[in-house]
CHARMM internal coordinates of N, CA and C (Angstrom, degrees):
IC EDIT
DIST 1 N 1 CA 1.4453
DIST 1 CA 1 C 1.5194
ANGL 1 N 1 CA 1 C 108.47
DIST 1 C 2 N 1.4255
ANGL 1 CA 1 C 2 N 92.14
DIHE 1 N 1 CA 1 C 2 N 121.13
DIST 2 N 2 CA 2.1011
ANGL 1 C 2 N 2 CA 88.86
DIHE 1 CA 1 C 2 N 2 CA 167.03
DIST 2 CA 2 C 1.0996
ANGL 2 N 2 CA 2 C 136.28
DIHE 1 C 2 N 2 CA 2 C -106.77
DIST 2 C 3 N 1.4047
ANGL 2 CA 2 C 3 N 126.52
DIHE 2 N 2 CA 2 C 3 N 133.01
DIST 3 N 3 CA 1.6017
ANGL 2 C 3 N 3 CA 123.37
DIHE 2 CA 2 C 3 N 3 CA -152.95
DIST 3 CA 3 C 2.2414
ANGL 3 N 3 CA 3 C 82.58
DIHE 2 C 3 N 3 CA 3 C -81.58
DIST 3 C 4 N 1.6130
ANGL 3 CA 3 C 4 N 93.47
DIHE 3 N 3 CA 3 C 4 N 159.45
DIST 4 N 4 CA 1.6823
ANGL 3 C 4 N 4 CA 106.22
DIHE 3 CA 3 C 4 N 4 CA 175.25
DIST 4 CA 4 C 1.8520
ANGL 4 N 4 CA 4 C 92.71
DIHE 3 C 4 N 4 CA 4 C -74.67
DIST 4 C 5 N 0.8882
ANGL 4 CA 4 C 5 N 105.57
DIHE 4 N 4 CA 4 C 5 N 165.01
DIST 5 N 5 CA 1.3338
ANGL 4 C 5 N 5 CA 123.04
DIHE 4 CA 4 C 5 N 5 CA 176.80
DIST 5 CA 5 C 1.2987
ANGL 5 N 5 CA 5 C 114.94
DIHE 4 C 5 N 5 CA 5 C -87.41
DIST 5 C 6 N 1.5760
ANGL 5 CA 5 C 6 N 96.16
DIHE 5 N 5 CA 5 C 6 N -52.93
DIST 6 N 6 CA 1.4702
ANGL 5 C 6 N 6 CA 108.14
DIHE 5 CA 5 C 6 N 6 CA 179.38
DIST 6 CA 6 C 1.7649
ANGL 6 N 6 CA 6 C 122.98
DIHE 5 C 6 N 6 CA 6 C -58.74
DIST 6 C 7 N 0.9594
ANGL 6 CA 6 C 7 N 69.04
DIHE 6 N 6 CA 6 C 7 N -36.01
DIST 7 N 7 CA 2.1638
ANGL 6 C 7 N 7 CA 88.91
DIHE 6 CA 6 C 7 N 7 CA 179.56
DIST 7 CA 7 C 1.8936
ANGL 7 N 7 CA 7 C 97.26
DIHE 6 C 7 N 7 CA 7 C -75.45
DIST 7 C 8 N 0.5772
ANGL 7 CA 7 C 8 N 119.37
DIHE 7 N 7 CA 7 C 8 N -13.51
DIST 8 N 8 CA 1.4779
ANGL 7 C 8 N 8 CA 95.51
DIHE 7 CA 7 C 8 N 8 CA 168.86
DIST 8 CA 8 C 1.1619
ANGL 8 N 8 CA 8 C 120.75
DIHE 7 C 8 N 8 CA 8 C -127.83
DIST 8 C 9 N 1.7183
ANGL 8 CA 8 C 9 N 123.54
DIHE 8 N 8 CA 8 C 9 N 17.39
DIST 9 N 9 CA 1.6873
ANGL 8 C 9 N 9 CA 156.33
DIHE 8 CA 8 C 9 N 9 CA 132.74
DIST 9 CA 9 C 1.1637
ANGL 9 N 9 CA 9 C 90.17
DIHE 8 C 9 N 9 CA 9 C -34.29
DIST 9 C 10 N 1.4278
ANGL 9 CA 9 C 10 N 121.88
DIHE 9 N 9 CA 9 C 10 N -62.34
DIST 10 N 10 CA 1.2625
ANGL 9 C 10 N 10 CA 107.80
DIHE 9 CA 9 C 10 N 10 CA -153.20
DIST 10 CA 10 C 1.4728
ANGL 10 N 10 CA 10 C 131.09
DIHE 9 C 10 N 10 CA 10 C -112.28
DIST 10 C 11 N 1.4728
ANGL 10 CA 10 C 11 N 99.84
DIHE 10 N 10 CA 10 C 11 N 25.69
DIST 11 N 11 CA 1.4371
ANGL 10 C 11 N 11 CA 122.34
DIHE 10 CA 10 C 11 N 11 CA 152.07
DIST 11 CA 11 C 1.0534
ANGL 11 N 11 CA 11 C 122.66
DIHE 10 C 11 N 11 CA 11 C -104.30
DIST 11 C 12 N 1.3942
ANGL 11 CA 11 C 12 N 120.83
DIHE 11 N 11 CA 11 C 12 N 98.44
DIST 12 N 12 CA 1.4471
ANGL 11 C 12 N 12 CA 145.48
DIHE 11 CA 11 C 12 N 12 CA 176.82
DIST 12 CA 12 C 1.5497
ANGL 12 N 12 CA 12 C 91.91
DIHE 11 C 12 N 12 CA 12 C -38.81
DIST 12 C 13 N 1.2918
ANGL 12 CA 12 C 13 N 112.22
DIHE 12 N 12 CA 12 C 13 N -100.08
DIST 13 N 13 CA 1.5149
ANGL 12 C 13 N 13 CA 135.40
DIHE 12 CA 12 C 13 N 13 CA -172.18
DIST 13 CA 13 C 1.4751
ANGL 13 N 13 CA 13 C 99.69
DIHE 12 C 13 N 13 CA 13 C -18.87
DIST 13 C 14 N 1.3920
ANGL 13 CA 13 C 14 N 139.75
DIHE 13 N 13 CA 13 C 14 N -55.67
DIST 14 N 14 CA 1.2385
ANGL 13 C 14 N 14 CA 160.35
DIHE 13 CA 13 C 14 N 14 CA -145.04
DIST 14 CA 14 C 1.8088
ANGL 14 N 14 CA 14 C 95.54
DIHE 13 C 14 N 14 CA 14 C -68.07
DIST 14 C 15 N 1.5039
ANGL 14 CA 14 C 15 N 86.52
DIHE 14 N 14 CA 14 C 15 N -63.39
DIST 15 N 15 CA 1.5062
ANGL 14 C 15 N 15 CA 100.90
DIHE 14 CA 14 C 15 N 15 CA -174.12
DIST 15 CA 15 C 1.9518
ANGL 15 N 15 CA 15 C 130.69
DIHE 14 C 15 N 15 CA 15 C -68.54
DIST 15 C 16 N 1.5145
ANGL 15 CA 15 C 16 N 77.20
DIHE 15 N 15 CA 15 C 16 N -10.34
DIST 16 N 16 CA 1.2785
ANGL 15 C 16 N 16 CA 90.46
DIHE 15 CA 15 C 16 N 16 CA -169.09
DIST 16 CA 16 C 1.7802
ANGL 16 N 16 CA 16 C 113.50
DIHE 15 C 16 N 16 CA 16 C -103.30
DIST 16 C 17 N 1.4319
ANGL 16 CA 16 C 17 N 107.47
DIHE 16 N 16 CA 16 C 17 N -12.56
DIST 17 N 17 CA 1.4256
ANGL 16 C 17 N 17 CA 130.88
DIHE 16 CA 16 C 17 N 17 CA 169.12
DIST 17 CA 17 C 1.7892
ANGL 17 N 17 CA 17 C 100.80
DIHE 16 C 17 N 17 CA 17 C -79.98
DIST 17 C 18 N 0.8542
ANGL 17 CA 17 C 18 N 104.25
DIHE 17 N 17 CA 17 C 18 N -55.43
DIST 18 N 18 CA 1.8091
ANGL 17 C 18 N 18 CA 104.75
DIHE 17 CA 17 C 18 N 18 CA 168.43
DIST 18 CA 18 C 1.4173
ANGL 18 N 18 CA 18 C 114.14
DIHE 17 C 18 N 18 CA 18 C -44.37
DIST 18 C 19 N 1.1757
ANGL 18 CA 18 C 19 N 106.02
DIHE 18 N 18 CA 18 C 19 N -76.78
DIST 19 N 19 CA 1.7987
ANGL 18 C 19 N 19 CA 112.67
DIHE 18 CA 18 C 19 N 19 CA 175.42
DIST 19 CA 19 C 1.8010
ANGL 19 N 19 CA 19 C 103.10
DIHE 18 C 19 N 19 CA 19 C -27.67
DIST 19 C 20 N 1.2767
ANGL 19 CA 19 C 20 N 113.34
DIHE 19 N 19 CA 19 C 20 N -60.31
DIST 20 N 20 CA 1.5083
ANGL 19 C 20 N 20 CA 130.51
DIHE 19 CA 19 C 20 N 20 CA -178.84
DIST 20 CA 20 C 0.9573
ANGL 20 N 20 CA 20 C 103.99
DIHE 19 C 20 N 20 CA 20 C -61.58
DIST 20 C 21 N 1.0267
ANGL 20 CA 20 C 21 N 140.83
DIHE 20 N 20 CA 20 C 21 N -71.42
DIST 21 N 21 CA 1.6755
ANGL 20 C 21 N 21 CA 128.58
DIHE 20 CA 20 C 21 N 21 CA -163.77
DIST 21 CA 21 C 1.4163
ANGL 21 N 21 CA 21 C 98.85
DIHE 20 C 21 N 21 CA 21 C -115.90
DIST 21 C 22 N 1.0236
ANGL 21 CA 21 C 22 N 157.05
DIHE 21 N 21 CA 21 C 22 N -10.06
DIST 22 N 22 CA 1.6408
ANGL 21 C 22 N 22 CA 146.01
DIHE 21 CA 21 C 22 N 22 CA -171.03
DIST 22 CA 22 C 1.2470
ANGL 22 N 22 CA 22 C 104.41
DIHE 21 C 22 N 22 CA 22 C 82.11
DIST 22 C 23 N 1.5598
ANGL 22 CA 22 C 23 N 105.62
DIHE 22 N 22 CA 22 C 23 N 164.72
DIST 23 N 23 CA 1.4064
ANGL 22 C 23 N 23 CA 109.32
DIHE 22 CA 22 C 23 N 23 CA -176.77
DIST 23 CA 23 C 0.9119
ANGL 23 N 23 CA 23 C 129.53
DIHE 22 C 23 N 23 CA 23 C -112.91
DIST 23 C 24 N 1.5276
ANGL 23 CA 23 C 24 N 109.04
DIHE 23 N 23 CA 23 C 24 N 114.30
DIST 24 N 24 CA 1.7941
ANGL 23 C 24 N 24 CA 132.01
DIHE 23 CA 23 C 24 N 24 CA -133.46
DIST 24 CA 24 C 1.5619
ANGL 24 N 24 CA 24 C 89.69
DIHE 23 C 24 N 24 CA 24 C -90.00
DIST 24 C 25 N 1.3819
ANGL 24 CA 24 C 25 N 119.23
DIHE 24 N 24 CA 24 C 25 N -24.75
DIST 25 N 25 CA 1.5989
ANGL 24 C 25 N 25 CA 126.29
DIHE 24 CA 24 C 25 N 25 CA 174.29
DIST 25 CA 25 C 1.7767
ANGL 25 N 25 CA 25 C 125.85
DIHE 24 C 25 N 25 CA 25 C -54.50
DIST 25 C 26 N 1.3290
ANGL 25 CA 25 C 26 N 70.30
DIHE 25 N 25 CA 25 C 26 N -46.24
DIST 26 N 26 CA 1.9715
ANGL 25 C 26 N 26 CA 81.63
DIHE 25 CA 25 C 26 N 26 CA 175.75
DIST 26 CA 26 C 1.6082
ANGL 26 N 26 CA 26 C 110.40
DIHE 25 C 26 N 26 CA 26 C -100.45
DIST 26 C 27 N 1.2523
ANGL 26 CA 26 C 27 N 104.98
DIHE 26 N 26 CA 26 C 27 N -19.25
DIST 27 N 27 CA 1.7775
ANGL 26 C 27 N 27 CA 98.43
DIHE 26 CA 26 C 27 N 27 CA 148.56
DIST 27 CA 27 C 1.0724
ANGL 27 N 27 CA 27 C 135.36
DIHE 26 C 27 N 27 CA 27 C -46.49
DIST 27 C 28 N 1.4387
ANGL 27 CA 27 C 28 N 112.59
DIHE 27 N 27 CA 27 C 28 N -42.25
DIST 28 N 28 CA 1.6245
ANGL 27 C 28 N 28 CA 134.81
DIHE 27 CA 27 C 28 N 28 CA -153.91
DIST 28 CA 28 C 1.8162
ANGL 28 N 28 CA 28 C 84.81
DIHE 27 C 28 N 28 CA 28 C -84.38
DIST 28 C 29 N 1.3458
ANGL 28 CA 28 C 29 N 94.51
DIHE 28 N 28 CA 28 C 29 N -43.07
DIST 29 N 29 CA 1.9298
ANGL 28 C 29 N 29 CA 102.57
DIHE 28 CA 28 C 29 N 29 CA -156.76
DIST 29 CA 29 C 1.8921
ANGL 29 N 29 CA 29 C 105.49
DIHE 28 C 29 N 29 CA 29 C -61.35
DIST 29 C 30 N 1.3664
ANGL 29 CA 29 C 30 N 100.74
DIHE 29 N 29 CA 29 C 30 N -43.82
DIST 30 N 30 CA 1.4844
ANGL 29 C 30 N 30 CA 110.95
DIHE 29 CA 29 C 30 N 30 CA -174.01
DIST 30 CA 30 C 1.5505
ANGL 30 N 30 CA 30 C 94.25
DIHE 29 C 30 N 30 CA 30 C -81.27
DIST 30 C 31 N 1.2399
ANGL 30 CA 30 C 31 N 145.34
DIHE 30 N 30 CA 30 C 31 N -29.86
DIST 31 N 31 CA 1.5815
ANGL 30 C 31 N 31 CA 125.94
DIHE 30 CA 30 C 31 N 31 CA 161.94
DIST 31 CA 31 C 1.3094
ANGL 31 N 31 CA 31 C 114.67
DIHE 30 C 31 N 31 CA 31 C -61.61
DIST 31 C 32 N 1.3059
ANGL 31 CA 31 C 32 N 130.67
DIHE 31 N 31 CA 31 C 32 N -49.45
DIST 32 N 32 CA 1.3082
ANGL 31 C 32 N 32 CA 135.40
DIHE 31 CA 31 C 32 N 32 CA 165.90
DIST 32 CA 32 C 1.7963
ANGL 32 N 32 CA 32 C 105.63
DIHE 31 C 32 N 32 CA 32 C -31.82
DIST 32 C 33 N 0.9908
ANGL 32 CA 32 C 33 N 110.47
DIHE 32 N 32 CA 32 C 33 N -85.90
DIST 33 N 33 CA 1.2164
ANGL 32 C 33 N 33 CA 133.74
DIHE 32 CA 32 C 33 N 33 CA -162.22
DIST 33 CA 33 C 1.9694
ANGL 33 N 33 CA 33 C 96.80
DIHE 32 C 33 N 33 CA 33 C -43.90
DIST 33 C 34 N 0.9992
ANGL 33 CA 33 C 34 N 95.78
DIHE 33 N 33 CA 33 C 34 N -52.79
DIST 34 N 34 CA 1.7390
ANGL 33 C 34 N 34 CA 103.22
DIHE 33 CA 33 C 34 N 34 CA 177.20
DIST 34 CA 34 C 1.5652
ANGL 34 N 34 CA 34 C 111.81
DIHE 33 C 34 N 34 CA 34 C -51.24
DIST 34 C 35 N 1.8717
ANGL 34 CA 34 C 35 N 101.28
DIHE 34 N 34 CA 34 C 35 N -55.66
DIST 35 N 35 CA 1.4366
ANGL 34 C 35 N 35 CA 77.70
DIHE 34 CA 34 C 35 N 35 CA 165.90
DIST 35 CA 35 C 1.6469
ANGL 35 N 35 CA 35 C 137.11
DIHE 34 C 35 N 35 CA 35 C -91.39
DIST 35 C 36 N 1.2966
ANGL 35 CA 35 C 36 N 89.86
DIHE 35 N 35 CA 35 C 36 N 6.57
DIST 36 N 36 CA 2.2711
ANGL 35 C 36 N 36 CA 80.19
DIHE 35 CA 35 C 36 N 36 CA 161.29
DIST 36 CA 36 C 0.9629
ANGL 36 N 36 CA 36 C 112.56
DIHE 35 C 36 N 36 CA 36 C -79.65
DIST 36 C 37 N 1.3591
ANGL 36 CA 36 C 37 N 125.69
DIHE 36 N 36 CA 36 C 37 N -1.90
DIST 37 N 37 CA 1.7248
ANGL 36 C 37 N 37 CA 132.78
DIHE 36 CA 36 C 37 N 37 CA -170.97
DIST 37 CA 37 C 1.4678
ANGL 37 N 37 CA 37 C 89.20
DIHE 36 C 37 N 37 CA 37 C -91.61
DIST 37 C 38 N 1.4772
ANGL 37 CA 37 C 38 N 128.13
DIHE 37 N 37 CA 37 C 38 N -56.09
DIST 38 N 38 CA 1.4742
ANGL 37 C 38 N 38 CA 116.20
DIHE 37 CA 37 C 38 N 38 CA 179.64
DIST 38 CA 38 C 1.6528
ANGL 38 N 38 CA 38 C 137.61
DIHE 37 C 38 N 38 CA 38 C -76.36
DIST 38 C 39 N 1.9054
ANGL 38 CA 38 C 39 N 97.61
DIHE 38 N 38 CA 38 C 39 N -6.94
DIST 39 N 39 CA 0.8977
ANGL 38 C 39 N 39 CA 82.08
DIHE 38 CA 38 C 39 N 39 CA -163.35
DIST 39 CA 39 C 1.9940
ANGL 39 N 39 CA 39 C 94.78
DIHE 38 C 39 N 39 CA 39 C -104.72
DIST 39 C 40 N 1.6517
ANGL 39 CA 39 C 40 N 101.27
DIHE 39 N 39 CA 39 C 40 N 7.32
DIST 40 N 40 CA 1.2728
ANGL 39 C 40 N 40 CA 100.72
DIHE 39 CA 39 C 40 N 40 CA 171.35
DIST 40 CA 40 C 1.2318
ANGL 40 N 40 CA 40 C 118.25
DIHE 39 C 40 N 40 CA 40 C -95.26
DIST 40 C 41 N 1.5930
ANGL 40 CA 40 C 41 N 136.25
DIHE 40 N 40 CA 40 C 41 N 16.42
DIST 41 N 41 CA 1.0790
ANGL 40 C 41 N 41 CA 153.74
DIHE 40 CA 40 C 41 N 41 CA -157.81
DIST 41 CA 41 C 1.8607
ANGL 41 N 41 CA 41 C 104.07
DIHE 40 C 41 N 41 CA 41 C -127.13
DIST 41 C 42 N 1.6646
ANGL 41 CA 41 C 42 N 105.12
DIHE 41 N 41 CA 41 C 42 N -28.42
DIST 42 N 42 CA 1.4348
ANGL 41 C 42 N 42 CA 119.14
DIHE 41 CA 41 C 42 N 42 CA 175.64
DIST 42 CA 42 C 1.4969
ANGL 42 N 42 CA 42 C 90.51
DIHE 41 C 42 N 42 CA 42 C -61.34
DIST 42 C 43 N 1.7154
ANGL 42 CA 42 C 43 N 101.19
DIHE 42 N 42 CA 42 C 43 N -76.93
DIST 43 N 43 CA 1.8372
ANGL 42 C 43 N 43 CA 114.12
DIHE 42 CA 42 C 43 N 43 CA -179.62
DIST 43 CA 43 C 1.1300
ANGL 43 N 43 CA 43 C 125.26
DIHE 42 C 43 N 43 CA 43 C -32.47
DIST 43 C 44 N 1.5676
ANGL 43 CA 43 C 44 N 125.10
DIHE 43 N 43 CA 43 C 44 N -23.35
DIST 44 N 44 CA 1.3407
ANGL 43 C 44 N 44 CA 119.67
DIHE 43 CA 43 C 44 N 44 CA 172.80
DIST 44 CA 44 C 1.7319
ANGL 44 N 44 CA 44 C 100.77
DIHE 43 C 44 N 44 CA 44 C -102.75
DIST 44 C 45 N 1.2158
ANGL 44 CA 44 C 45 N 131.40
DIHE 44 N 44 CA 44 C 45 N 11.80
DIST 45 N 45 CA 1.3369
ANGL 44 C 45 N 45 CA 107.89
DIHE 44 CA 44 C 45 N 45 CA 179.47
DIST 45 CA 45 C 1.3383
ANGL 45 N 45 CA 45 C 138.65
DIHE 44 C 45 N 45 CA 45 C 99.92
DIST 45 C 46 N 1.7933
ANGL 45 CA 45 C 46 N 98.53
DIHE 45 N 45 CA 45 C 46 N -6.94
DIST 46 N 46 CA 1.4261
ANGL 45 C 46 N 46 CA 117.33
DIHE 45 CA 45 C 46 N 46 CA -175.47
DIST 46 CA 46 C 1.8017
ANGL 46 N 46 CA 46 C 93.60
DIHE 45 C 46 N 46 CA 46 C -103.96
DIST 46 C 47 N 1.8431
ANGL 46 CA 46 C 47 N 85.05
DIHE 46 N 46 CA 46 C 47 N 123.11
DIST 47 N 47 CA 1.2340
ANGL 46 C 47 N 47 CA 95.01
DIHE 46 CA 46 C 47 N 47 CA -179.17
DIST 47 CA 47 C 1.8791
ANGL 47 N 47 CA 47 C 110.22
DIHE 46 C 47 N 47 CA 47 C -88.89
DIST 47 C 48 N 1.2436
ANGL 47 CA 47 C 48 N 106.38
DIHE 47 N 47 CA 47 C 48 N 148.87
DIST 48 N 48 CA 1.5677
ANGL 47 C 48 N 48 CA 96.05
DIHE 47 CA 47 C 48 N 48 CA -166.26
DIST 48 CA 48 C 1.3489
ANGL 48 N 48 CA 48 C 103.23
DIHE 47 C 48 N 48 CA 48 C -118.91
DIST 48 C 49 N 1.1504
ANGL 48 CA 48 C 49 N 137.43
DIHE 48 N 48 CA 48 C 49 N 129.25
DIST 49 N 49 CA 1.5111
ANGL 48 C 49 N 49 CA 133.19
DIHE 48 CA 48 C 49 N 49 CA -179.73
DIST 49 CA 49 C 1.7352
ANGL 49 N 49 CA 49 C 105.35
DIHE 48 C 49 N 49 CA 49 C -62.19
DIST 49 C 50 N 1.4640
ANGL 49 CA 49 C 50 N 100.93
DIHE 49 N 49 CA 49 C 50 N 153.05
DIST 50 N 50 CA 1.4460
ANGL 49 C 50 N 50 CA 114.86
DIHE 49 CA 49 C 50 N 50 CA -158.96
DIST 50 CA 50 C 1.6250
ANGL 50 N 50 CA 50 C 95.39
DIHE 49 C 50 N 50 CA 50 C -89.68
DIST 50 C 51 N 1.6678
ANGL 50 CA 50 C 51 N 103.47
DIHE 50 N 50 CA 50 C 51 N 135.85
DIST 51 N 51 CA 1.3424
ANGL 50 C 51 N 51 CA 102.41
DIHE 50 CA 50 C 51 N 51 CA 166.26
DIST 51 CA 51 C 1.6553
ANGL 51 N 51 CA 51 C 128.35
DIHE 50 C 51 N 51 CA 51 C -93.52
DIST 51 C 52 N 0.8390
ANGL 51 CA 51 C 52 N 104.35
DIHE 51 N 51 CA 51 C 52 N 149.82
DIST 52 N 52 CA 1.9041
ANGL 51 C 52 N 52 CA 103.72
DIHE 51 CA 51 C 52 N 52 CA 175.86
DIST 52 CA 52 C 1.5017
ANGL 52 N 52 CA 52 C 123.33
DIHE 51 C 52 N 52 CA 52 C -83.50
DIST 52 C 53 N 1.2514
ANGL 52 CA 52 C 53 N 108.65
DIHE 52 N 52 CA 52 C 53 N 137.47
DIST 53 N 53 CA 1.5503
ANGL 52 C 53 N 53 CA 92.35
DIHE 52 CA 52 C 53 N 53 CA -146.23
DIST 53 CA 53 C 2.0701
ANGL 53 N 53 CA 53 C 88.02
DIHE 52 C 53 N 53 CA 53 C -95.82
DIST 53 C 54 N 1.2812
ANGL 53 CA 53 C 54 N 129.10
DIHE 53 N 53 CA 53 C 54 N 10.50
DIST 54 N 54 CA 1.4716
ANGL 53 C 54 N 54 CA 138.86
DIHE 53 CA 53 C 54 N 54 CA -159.77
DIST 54 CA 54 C 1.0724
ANGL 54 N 54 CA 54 C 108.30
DIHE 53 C 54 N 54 CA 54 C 73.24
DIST 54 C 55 N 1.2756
ANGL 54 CA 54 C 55 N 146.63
DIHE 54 N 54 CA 54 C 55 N -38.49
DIST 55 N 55 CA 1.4038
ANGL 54 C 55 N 55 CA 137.45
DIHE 54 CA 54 C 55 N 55 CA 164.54
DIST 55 CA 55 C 1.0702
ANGL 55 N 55 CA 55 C 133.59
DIHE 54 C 55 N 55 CA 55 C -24.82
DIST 55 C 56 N 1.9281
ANGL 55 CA 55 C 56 N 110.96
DIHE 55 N 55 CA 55 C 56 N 114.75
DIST 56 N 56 CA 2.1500
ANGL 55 C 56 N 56 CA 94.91
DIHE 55 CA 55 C 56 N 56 CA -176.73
DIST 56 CA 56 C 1.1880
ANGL 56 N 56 CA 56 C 102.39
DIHE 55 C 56 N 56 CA 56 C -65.88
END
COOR INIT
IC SEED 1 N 1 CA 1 C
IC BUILD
């Protein structure tokens, strides 16, 4: 799904929470998306080596 461009031009506040903290929206979207990529790769059988998340 793609947000309009224009429509969020014209939310000041919107744009300006991004600048400030980044955009936790299209963060969320590209983790999402990563995992239907892994977890449709589980469903077919492709085993995927495990990532480390940096955590001791």
């Amino acid at each position: 799904m793609k947000t309009d461009s224009t429509r969020t031009e014209e939310l000041p506040i919107y744009a300006s929470l991004i600048r400030e903290r980044g955009d936790v929206v299209e963060e969320a979207r590209a983790v999402a998306e990563e995992t239907q990529h892994q977890m449709a790769q589980a469903l077919n059988g492709v085993a995927a080596a495990p990532q480390e998340t940096g955590a001791p």
